[in-house]
PyMOL Python script that loads the backbone (N, CA, C, O; Angstrom):
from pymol import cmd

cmd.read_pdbstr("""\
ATOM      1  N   UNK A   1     -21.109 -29.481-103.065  1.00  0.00           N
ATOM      2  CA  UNK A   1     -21.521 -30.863-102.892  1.00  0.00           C
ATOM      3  C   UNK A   1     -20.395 -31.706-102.304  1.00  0.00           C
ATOM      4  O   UNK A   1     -20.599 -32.567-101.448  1.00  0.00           O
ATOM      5  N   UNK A   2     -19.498 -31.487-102.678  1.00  0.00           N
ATOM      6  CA  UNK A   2     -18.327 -32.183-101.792  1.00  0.00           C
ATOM      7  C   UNK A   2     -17.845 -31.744-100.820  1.00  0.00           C
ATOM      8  O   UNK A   2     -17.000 -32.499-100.340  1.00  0.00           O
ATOM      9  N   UNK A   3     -17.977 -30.968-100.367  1.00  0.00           N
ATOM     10  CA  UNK A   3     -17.975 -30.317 -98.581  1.00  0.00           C
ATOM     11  C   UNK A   3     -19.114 -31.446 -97.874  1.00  0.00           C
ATOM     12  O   UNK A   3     -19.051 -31.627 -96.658  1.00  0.00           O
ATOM     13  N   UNK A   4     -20.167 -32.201 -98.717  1.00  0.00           N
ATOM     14  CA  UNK A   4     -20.597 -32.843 -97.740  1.00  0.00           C
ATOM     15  C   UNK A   4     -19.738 -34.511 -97.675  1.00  0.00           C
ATOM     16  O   UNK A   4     -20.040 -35.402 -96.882  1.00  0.00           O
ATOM     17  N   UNK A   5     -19.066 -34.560 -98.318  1.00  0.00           N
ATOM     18  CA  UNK A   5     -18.311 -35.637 -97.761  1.00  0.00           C
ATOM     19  C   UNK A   5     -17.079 -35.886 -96.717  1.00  0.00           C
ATOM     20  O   UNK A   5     -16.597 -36.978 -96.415  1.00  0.00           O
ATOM     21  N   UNK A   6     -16.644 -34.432 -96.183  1.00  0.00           N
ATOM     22  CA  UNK A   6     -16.312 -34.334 -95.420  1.00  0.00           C
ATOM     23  C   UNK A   6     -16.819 -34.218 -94.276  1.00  0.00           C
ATOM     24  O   UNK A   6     -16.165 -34.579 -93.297  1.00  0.00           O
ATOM     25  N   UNK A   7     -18.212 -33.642 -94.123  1.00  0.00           N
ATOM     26  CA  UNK A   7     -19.221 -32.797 -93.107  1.00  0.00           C
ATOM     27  C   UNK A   7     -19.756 -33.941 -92.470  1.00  0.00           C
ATOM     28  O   UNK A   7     -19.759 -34.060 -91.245  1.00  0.00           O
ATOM     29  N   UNK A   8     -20.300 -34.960 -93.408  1.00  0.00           N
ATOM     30  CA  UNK A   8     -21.232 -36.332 -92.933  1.00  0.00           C
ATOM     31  C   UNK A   8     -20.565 -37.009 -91.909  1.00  0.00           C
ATOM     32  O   UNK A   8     -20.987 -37.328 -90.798  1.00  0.00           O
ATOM     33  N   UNK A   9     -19.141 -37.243 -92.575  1.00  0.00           N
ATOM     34  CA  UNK A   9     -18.326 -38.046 -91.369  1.00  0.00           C
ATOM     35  C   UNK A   9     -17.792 -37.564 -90.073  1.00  0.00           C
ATOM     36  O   UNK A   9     -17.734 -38.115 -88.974  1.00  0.00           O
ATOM     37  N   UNK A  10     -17.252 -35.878 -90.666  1.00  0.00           N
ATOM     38  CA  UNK A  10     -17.346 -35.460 -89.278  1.00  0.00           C
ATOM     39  C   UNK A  10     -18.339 -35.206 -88.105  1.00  0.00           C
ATOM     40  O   UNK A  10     -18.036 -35.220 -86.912  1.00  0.00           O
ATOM     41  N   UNK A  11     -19.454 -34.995 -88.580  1.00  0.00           N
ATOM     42  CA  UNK A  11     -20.714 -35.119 -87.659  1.00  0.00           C
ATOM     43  C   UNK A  11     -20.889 -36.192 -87.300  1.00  0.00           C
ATOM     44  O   UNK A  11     -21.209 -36.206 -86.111  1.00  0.00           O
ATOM     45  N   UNK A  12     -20.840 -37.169 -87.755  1.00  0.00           N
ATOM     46  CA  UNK A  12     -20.829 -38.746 -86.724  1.00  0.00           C
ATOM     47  C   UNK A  12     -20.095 -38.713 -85.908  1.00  0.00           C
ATOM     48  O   UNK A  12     -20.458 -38.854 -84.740  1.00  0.00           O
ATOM     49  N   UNK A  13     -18.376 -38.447 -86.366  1.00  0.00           N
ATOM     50  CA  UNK A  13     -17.328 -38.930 -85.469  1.00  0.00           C
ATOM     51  C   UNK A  13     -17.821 -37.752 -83.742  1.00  0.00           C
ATOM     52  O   UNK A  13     -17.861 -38.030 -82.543  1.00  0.00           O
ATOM     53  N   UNK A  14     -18.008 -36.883 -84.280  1.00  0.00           N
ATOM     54  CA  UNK A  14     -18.169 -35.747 -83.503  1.00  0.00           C
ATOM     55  C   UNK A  14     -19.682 -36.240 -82.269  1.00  0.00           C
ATOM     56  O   UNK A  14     -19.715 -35.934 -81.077  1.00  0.00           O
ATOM     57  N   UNK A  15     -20.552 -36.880 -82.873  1.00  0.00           N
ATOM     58  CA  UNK A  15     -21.833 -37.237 -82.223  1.00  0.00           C
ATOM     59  C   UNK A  15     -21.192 -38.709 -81.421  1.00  0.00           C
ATOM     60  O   UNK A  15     -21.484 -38.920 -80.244  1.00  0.00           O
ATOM     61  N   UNK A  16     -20.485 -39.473 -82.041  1.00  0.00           N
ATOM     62  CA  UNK A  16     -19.867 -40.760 -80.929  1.00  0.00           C
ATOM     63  C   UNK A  16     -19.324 -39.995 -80.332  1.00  0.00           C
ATOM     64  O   UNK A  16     -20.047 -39.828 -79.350  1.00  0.00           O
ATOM     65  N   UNK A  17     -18.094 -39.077 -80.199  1.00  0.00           N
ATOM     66  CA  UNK A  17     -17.397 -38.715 -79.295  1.00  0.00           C
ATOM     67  C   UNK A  17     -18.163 -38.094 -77.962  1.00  0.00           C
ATOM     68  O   UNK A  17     -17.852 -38.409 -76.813  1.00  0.00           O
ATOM     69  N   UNK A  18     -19.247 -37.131 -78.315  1.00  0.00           N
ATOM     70  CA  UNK A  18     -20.209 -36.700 -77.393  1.00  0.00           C
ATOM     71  C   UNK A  18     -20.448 -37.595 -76.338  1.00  0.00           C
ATOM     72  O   UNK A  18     -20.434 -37.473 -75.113  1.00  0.00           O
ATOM     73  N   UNK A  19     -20.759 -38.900 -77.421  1.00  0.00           N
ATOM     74  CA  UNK A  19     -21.978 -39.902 -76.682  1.00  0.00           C
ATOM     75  C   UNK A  19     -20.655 -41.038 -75.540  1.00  0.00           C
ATOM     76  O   UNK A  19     -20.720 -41.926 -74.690  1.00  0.00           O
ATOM     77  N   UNK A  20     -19.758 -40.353 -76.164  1.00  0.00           N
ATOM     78  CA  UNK A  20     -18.725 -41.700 -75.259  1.00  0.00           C
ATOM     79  C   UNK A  20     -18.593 -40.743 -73.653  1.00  0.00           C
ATOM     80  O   UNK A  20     -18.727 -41.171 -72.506  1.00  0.00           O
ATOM     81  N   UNK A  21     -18.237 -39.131 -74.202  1.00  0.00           N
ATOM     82  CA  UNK A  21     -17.952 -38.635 -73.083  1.00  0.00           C
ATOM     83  C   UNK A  21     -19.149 -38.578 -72.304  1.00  0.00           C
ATOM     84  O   UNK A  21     -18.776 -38.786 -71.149  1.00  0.00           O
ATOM     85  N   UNK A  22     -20.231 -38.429 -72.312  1.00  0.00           N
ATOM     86  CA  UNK A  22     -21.516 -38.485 -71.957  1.00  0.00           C
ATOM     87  C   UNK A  22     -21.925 -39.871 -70.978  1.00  0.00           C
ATOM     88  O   UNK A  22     -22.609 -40.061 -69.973  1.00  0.00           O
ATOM     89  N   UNK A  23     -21.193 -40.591 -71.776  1.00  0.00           N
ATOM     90  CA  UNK A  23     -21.321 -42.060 -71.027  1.00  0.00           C
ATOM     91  C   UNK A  23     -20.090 -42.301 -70.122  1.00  0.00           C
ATOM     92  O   UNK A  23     -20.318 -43.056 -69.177  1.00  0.00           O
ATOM     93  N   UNK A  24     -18.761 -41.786 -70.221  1.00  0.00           N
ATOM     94  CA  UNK A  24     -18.433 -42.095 -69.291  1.00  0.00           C
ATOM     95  C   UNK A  24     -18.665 -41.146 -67.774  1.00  0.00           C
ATOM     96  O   UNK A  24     -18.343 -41.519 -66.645  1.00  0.00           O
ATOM     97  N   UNK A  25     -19.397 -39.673 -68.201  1.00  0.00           N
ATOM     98  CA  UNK A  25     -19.676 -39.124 -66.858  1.00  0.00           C
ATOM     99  C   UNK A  25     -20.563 -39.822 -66.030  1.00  0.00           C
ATOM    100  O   UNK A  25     -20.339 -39.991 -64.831  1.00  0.00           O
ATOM    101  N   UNK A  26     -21.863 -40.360 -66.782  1.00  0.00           N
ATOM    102  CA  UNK A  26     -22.556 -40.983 -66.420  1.00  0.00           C
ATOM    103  C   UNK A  26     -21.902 -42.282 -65.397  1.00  0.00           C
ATOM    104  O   UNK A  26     -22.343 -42.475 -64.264  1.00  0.00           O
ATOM    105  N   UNK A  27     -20.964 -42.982 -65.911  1.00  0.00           N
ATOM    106  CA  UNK A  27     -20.795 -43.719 -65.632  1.00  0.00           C
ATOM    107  C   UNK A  27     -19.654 -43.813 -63.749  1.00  0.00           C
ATOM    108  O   UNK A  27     -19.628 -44.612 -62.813  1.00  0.00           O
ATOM    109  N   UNK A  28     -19.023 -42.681 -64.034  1.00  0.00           N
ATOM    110  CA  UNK A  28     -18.414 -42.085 -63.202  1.00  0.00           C
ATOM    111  C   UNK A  28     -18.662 -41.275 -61.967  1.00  0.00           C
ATOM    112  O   UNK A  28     -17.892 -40.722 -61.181  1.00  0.00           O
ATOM    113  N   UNK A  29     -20.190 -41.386 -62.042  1.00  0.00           N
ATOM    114  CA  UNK A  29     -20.678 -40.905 -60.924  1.00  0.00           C
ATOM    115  C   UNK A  29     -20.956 -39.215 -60.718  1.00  0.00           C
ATOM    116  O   UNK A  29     -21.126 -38.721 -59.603  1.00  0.00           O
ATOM    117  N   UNK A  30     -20.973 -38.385 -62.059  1.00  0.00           N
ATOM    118  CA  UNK A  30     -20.865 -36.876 -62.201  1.00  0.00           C
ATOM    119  C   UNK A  30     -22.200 -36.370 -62.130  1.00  0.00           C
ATOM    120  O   UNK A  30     -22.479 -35.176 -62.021  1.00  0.00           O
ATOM    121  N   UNK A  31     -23.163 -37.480 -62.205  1.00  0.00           N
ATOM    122  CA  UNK A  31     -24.749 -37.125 -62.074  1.00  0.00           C
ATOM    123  C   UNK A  31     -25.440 -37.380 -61.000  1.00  0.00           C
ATOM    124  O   UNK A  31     -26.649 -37.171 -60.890  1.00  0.00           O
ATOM    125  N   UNK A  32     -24.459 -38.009 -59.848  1.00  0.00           N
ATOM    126  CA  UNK A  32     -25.384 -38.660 -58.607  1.00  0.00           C
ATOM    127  C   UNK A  32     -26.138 -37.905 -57.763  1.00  0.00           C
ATOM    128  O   UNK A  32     -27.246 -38.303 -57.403  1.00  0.00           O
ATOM    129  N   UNK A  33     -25.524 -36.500 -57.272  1.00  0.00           N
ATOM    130  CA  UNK A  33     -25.931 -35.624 -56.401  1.00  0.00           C
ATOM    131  C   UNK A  33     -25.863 -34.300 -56.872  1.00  0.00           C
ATOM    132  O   UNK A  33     -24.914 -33.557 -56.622  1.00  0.00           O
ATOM    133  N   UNK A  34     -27.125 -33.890 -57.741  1.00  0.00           N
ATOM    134  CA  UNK A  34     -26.772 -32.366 -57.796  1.00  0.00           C
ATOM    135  C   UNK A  34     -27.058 -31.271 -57.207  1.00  0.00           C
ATOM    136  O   UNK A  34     -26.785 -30.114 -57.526  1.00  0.00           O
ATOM    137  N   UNK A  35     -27.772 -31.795 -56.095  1.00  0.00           N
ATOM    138  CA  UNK A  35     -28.381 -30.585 -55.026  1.00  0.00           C
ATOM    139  C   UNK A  35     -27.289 -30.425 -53.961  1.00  0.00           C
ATOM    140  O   UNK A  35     -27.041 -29.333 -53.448  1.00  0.00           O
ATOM    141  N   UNK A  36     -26.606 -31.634 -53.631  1.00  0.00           N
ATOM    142  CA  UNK A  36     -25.924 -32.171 -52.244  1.00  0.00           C
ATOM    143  C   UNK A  36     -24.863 -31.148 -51.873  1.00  0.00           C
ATOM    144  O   UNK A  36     -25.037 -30.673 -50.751  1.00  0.00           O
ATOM    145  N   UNK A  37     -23.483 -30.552 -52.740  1.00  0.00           N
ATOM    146  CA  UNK A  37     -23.097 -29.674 -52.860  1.00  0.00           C
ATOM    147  C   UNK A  37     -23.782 -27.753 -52.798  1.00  0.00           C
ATOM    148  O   UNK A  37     -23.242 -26.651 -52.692  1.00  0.00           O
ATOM    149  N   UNK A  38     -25.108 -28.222 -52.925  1.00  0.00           N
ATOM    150  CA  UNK A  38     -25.317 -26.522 -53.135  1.00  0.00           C
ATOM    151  C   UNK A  38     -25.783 -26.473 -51.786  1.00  0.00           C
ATOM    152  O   UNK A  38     -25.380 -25.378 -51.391  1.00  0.00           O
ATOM    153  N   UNK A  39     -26.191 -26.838 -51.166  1.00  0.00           N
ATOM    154  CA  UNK A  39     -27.043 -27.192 -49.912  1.00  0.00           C
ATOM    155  C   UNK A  39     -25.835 -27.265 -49.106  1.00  0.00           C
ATOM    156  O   UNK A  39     -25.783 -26.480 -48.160  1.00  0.00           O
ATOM    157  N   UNK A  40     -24.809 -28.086 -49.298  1.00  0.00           N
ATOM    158  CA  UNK A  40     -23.636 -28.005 -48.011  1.00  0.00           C
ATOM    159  C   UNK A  40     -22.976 -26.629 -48.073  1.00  0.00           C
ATOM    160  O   UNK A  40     -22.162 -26.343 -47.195  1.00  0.00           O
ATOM    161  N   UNK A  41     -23.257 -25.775 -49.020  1.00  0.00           N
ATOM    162  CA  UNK A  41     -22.641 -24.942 -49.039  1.00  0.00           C
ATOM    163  C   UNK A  41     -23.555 -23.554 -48.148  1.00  0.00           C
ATOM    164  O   UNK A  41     -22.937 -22.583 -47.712  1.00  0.00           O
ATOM    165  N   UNK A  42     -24.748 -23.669 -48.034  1.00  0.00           N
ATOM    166  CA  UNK A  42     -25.434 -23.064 -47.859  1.00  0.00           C
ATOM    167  C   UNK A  42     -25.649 -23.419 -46.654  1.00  0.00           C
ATOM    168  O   UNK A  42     -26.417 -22.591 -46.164  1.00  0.00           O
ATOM    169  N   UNK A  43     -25.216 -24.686 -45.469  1.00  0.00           N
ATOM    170  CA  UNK A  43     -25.418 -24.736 -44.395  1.00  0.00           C
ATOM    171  C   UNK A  43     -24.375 -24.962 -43.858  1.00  0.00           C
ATOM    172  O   UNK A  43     -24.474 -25.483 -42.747  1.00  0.00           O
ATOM    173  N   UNK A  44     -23.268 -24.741 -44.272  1.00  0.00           N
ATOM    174  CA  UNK A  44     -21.642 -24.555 -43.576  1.00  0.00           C
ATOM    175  C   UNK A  44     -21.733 -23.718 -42.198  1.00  0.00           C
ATOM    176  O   UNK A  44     -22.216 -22.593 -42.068  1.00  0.00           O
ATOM    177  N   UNK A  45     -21.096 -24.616 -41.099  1.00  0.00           N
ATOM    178  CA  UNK A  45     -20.876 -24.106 -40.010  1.00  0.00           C
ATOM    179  C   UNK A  45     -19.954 -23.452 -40.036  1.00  0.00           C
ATOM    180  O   UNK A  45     -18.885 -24.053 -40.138  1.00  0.00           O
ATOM    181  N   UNK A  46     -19.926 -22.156 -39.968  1.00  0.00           N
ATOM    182  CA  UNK A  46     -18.791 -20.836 -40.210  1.00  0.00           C
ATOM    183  C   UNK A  46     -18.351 -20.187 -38.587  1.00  0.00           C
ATOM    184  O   UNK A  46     -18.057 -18.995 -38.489  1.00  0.00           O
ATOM    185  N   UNK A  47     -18.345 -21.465 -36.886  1.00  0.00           N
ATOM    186  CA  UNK A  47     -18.345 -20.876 -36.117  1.00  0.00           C
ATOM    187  C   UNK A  47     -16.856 -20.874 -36.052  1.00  0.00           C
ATOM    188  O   UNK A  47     -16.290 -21.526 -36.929  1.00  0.00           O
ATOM    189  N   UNK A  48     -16.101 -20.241 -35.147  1.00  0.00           N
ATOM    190  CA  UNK A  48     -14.626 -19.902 -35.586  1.00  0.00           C
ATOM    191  C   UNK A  48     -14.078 -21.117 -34.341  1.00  0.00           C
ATOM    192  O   UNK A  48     -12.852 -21.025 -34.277  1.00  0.00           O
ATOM    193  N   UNK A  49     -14.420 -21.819 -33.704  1.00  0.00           N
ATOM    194  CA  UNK A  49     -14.387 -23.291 -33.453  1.00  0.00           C
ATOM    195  C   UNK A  49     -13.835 -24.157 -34.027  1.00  0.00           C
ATOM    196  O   UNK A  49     -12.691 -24.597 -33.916  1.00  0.00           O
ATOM    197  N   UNK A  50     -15.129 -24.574 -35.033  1.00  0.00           N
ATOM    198  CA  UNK A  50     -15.138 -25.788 -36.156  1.00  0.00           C
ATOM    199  C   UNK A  50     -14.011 -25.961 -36.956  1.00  0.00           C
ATOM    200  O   UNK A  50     -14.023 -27.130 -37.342  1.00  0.00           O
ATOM    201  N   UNK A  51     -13.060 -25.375 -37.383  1.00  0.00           N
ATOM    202  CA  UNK A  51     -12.032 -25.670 -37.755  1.00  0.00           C
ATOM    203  C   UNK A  51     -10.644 -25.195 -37.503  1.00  0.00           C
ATOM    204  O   UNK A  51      -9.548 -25.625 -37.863  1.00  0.00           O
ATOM    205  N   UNK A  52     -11.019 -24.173 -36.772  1.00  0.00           N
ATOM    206  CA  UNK A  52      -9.141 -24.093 -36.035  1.00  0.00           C
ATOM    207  C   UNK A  52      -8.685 -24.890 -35.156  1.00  0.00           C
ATOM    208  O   UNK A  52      -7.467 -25.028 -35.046  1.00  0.00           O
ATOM    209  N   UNK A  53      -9.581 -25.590 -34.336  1.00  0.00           N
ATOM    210  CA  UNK A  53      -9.050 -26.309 -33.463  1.00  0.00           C
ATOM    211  C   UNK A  53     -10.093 -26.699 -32.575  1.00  0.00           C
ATOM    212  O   UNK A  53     -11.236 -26.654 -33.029  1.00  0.00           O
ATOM    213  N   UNK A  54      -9.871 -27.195 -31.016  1.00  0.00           N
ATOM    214  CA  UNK A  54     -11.150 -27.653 -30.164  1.00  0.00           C
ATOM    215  C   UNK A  54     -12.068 -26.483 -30.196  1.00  0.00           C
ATOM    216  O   UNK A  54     -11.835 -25.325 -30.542  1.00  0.00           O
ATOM    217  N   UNK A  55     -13.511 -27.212 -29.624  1.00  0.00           N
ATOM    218  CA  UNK A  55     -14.454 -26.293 -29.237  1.00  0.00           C
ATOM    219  C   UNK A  55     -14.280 -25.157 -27.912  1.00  0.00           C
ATOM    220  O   UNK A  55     -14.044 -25.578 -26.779  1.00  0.00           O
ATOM    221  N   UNK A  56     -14.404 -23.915 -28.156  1.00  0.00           N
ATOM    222  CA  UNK A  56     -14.176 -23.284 -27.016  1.00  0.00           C
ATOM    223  C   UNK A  56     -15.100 -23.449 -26.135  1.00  0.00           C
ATOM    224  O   UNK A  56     -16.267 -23.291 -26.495  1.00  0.00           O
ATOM    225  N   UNK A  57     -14.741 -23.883 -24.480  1.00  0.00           N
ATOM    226  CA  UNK A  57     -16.219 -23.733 -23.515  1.00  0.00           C
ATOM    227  C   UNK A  57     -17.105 -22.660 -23.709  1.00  0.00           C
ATOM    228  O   UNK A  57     -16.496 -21.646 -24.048  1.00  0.00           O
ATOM    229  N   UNK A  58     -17.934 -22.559 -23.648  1.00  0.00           N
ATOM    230  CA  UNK A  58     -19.025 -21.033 -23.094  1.00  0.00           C
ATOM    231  C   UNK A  58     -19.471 -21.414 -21.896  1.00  0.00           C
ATOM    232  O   UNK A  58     -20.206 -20.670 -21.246  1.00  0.00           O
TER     233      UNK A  58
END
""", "prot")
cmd.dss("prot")
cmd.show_as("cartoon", "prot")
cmd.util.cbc("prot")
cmd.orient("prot")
């Protein structure tokens, strides 16, 4: 029975802490785009051009 007077409070402190970090992702912009990244990754221009340097003529 007295294990729950330790347990009660730690489960609160533990449920604000959640809810703060939770709110500041939210708040921070960690939820805006979750497709946007998988999709750029999946249409990356991989021509050997695009990032070493100018475009070669053809």
């Amino acid at each position: 029975m007295e294990i729950l007077y330790l347990l009660i409070p730690l489960s609160v402190v533990l449920v604000f802490l959640i809810g703060v970090i939770f709110w500041w992702s939210v708040r921070s912009g960690q939820f805006d785009d979750l497709e946007g990244p998988a999709h750029r990754i999946l249409l990356d221009d991989d021509s050997p051009g695009a990032v070493d340097g100018p475009p070669v003529p053809r």
